[in-house]
N, C-alpha and C positions, 0 to 999 in steps of 0.2 A: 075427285080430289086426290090429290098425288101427295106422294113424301116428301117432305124437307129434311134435306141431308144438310148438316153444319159441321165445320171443322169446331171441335171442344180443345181448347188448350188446355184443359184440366185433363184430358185423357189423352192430349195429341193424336185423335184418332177424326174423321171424319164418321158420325154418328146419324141414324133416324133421329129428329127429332120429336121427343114423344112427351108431351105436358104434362105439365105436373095437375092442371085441371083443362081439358081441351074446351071448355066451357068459362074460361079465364085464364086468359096469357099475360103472362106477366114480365117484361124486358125492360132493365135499365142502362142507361150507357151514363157512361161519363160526360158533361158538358164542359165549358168554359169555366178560365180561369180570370176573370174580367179585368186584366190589370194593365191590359194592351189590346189593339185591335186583333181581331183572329187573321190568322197565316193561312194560305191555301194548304197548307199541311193539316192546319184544323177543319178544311172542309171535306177533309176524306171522309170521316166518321158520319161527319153531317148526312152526307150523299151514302155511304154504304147504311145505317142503319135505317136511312127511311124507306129503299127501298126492300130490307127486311122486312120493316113496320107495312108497308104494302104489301106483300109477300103473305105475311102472319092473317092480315087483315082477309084476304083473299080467297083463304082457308080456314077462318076462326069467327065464330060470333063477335067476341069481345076480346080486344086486346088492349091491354094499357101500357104507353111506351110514357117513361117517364126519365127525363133527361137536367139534369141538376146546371143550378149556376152556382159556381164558387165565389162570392161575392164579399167573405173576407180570407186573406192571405199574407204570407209574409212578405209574397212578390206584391200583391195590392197594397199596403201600406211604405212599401220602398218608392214605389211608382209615384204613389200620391205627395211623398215628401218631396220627389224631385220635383216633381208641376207642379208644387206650392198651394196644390186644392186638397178636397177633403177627400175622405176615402170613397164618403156616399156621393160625395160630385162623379168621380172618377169612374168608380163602377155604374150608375146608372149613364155614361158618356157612352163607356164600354157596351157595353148590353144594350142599349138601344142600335149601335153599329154593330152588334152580334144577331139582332135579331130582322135589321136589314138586310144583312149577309143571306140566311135563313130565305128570305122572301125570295131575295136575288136568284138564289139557289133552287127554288121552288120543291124549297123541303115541305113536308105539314107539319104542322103545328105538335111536339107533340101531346100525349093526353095531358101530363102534368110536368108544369118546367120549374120547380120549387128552389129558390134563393135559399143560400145557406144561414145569411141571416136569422131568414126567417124559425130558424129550428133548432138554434140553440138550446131552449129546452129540453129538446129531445135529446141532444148529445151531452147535458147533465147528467139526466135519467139514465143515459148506457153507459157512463163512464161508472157513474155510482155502483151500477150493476155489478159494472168488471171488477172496481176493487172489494163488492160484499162477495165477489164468487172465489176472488185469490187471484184475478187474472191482471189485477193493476194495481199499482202502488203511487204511494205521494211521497214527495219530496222538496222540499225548499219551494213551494207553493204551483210544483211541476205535479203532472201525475201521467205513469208509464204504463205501458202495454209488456206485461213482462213475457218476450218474444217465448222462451223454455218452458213456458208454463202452455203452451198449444203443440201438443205433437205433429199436426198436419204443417206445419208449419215450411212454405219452399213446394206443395204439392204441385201447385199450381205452375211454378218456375221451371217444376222435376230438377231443381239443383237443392243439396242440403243448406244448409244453415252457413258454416263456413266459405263454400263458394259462391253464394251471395251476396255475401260481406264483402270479401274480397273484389266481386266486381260493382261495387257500388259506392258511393259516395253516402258514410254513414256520419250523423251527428256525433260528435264528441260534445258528453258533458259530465261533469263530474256527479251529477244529477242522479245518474244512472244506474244503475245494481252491475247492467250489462250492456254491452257497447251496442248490441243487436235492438236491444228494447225503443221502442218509437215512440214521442210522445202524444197523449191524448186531449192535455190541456197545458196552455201554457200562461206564464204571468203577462200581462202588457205595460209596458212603462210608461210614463208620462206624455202622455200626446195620443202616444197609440187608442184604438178603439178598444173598449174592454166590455165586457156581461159580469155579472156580480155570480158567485156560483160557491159551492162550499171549500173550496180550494184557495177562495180570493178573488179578485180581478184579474181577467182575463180572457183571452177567447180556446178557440177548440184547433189541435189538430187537422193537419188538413183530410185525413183518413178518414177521422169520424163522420165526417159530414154525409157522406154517402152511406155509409150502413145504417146512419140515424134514418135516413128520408126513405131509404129502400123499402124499409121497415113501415115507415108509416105509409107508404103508398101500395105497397106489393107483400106484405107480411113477410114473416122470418123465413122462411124460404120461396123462389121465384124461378122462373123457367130459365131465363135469359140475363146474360152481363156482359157489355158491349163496351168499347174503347179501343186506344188505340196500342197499340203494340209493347209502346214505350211506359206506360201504364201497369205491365202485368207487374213487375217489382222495382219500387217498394208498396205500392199503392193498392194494387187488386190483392196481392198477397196480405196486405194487411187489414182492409177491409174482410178477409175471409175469417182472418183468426179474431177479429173484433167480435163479430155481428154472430160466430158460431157459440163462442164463448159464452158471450151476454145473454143470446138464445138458447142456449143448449140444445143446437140444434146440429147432425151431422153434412146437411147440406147448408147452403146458403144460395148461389146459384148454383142451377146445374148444369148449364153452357155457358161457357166462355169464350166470347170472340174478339176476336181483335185485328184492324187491318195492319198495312205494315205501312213504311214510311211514305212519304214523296220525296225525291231525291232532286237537286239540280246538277247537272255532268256529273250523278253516280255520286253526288256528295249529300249527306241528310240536311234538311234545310235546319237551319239554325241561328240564332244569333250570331253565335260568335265565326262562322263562317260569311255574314255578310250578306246572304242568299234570301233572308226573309221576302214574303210577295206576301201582301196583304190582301184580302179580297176585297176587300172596300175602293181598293186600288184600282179594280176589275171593271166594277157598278159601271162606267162610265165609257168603258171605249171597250167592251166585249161583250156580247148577250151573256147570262146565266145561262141559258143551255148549254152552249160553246162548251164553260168551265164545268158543266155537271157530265156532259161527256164524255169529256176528254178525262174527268174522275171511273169513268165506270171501264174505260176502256182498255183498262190491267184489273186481272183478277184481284181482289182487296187485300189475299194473303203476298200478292207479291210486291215488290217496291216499283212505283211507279215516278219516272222518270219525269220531269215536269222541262216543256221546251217550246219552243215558240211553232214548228211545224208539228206538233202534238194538237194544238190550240189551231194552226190553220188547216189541217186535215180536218178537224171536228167542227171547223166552220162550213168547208166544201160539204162535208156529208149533211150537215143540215139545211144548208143551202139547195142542195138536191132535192133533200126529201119534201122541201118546202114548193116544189113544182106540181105535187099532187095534191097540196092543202087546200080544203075548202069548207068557208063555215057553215054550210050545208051538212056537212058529214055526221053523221049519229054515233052513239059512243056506243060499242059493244063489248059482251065477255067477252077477255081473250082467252081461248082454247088452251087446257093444259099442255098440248102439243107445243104449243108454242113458247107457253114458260118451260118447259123442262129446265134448261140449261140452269133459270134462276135454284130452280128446286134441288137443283146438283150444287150446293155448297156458293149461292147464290153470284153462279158462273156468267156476268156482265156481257167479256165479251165473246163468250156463244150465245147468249141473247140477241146482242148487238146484230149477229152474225145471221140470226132469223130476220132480223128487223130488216138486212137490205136484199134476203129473198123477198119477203112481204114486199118491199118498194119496189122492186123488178115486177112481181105481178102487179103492183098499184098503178104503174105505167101504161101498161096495156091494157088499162079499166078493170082488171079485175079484183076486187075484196081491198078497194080504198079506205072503208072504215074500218075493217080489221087492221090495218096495216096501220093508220092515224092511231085509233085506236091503243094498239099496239106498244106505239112512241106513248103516250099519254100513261100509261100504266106505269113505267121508270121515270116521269116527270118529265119527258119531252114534248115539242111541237104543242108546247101550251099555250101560245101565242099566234094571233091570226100572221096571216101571208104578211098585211098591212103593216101587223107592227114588227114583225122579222124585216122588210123591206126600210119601214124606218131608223130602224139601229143602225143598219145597214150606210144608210143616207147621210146620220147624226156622226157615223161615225168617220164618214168620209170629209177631209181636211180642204174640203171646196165646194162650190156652190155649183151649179146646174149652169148658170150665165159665164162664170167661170170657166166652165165643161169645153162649152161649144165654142168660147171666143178658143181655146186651144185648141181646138180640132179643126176651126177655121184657120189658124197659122196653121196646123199640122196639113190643113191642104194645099196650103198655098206651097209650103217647102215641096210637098212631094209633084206640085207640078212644076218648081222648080229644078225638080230631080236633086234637091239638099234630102240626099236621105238620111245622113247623119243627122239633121235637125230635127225631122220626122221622128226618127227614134228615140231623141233627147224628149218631145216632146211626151211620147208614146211611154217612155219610161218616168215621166215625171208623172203625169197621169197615173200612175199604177202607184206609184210611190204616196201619192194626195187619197187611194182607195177606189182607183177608178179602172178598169177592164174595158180595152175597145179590140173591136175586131172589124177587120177589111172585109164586106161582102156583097158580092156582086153590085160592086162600083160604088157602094156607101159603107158609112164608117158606125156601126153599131158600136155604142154603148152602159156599159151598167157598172153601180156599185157592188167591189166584190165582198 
């Protein structure tokens, strides 16, 4: 069993990782906010945390990956007013296309996926907590996280207090002692969804939700804390000063990862840039592997560029690898040799980068189930030749009778010597998803 080295943005260091009980691993990431279909920008975390959660599992008895849905919000009650439905119509619409995504993606399941809903309770109880310790106050039926009252407070950002402020978009209310202070609960007005609670009606911050559930799934402190980049402040930071406060505890998690963005032309994907690419978008004219590849194939800490020869490069490589598949094949350990790379700060594409030595030997017969294998442990090549070939097929914009009635024009021109027609033909064909090639005096062809 080899080391796991992680980058910790609580220390900006790359770290051994060493548990807190190696007999109980305990990693939570942040999930969806169900008030829109997820962005391929939301599928990073998806794809980088599972194959951690593989990783962890690989080298631990028990591991518990517990991944939250945010299922009430200020953005899910906005959403819901415009589509004229309910908030619970809306969110179980979301989350049901959240967790086809997940399939698509041939993420696992993981141990506990807990609605925020469902744990209101629980984030009475820590709120209550924060104001009998001194660490939260009420006002006008609000109640605040008073930011001054936690000295670690920005550790996790390594910026202080003031230049946090400054690069962030912070609430103004008059509500407040101090502009920095976040709220924990808030009132709900007329229509909105509300919990009855000692403050009044209303629901919870969107912070609390995650230090509530961390807590009941993984107790007051946990190994691992996962999300995406954009996360660490205001969100991870305040999570930390909640959950430490309430517990009286000096840890809460003790790694902190985080990937970095996906980008289109070097731009972050965004609404208000226009750029969003849904994955549900995807389901239908690309396999999931395609898109879980083309996710592993930049390091997680770096920003990965998202582009249409990204997505056709990671078709051809699997397409490749798919010459040596056979449902024959037995599934074996893969040799720590061969994960290194993951175990280096879980290094994709040095992985990757094994995986097409493995396929160069798998060509010449040797160590085809290491090498399948292999693919299968990052969630690749899950699917037989047959149904890779089929997508294949489904996705090409023509039929088989189609095919050959063009390749029979495409011969008649070329023994008309009309080679320009040939070629019109030749590049319609490829354009409909269809690859032909000239060989020795016939016209081979396949869907590419």
């Amino acid at each position: 069993m080899m080391d796991i080295f992680l980058t910790n943005n609580l220390t900006n260091k790359k770290e051994q990782f060493i548990p807190k009980n190696k007999e109980k691993i305990g990693m939570y990431v942040c999930g969806p906010t169900v008030y829109d279909d997820p962005h391929i920008g939301n599928a990073r975390p998806l794809v980088v945390f599972d194959i951690l959660f593989k990783l962890l599992k690989n080298n631990f008895s028990k591991v518990t990956y517990v991944r939250n849905i945010t299922d009430i919000d200020d953005k899910i009650i906005k959403s819901s007013q415009e589509q004229k439905i309910s908030t619970k119509e809306l969110t179980e619409k979301v989350t049901s296309s959240f967790l086809k995504d997940c399939e698509f993606l041939n993420c696992e399941n993981p141990t506990h996926q807990p609605k925020a809903t469902e744990h209101i309770d629980l984030m009475i109880e820590m709120i209550t907590e924060l104001i009998e310790k001194g660490f939260a106050y009420e006002n006008q039926k609000h109640v605040y996280f008073e930011v001054n009252k936690f000295a670690d407070y920005g550790k996790l950002s390594n910026k202080n207090l003031d230049e946090l402020i400054a690069g962030s978009r912070v609430e103004i209310s008059e509500n407040k002692k101090n502009s920095e202070d976040f709220v924990l609960w808030k009132p709900s007005t007329d229509g909105e969804p509300y919990w009855e609670s000692p403050w009044g009606k209303g629901r919870p911050g969107w912070h609390l939700e995650c230090s509530a559930m961390s807590k009941k799934f993984l107790g007051n402190e946990f190994d691992i804390h996962g999300g995406g980049i954009d996360l660490i402040f205001p969100h991870h930071e305040n999570e930390i000063a909640q959950s430490r406060c309430a517990n009286e505890t000096k840890v809460f998690a003790k790694y902190w990862i985080h990937n970095a963005f996906i980008t289109m032309s070097n731009e972050k994907m965004a609404k208000s840039q226009g750029n969003i690419l849904k994955i549900k978008d995807f389901r239908n004219k690309i396999s999931g592997q395609i898109i879980r590849l083309a996710l592993m194939s930049t390091h997680y800490k770096q920003p990965l560029d998202w582009n249409d020869k990204l997505l056709s490069d990671c078709e051809n490589t699997l397409d490749k690898w798919y010459r040596v598949y056979s449902s024959d094949l037995k599934y074996i350990k893969v040799p720590d040799e061969i994960l290194k790379p993951l175990y280096e700060d879980l290094n994709t594409p040095g992985y990757i980068a094994n995986l097409h030595n493995l396929f160069e030997k798998a060509t010449k017969g040797e160590g085809i189930d290491l090498f399948i294998s292999a693919c299968q442990f990052i969630g690749l090549m899950n699917e037989s030749t047959e149904q890779w070939n089929d997508f294949k097929k489904n996705k090409a914009s023509i039929s088989e009778s189609e095919i050959k009635n063009m390749l029979s024009l495409r011969d008649k021109a070329r023994e008309n010597k009309n080679y320009k027609e040939a070629d019109r033909i030749r590049d319609e064909l490829y354009d409909k998803g269809v690859l032909i090639e000239d060989k020795d005096g016939k016209t081979l062809w396949k869907f590419k």
